[in-house]
matplotlib code that plots the C-alpha trace (Angstrom):
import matplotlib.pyplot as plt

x = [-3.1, -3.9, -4.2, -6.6, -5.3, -6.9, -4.3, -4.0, -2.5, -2.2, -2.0, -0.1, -1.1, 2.2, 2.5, 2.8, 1.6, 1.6, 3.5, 2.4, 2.9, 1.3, 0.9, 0.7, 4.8, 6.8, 8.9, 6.9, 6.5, 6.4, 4.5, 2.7, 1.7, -1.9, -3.9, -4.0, -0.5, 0.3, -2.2, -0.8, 2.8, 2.5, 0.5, 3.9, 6.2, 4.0, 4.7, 8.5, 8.4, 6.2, 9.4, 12.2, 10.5, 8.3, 7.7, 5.9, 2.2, -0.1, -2.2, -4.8, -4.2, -7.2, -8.2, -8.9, -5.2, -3.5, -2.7, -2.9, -2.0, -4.4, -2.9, -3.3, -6.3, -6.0, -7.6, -8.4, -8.3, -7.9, -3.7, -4.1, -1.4]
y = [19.7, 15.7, 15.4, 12.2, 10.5, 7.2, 4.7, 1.1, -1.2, -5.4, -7.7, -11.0, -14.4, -16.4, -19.4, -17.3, -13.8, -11.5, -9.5, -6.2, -2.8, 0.6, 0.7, 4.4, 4.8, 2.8, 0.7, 0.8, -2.3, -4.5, -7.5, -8.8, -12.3, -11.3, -9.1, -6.4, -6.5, -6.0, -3.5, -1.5, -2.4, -0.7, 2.6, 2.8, 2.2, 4.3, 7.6, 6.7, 7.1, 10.3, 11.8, 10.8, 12.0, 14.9, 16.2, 13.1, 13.5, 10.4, 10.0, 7.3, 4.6, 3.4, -0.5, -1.6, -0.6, -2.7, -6.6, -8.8, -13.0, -15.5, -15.1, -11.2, -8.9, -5.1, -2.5, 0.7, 3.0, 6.2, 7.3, 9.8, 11.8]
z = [9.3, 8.2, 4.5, 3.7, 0.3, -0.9, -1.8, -4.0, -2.6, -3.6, -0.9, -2.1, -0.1, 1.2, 3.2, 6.5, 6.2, 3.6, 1.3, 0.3, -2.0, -2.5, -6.1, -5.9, -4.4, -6.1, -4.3, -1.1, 0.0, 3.3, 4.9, 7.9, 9.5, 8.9, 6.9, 9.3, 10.4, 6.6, 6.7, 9.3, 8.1, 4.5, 6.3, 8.5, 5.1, 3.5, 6.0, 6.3, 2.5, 2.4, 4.5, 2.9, -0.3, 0.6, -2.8, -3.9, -4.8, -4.7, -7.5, -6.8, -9.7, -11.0, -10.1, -13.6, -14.9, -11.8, -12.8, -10.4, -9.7, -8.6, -5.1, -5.0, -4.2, -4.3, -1.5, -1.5, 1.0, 2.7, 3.7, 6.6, 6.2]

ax = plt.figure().add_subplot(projection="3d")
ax.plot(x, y, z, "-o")
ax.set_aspect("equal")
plt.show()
C-alpha cells in the first residue's frame, strides 16, 4: 500500500546545480545539476532514509516557521511512499 505524505523541502541555488534538504528528515539532503534532478535526487534520499529509519513519522513543517537565504526557495509537495 503507497502512503502519500506532503513534504518541505528548500532548494539552495549554486553555481552548477543545486543543493537541496527535506526540512521534514533531518539530515536528508542531496543535489542535482538542475531543478529536477535535485528534485528527483532528494525523493530517492528521501526513501533510502524512510528505510534505514522506518519508525520515522513525517510531520509536514509549516512554510512560515522555515528560514530561508536570498538564494533558497522552499517546495512543497507530495512523498509517495
Amino acid at each position: 500500500m503507497k502512503v502519500k505524505s506532503k513534504v518541505t523541502i528548500v532548494f539552495q541555488r549554486e553555481v552548477i546545480g543545486y543543493s537541496v534538504w527535506m526540512v521534514d528528515l533531518p539530515g536528508c539532503i542531496s543535489q542535482g545539476d538542475s531543478f529536477e534532478d535535485a528534485m528527483e535526487s532528494i525523493k530517492d534520499a528521501a526513501q533510502l532514509y524512510l528505510e534505514t529509519f522506518p519508525e520515522t513519522e513525517i510531520e509536514t513543517t509549516p512554510v512560515e516557521s522555515v528560514e530561508i537565504d536570498d538564494n533558497q526557495f522552499l517546495v512543497i509537495t507530495d512523498l509517495i511512499l
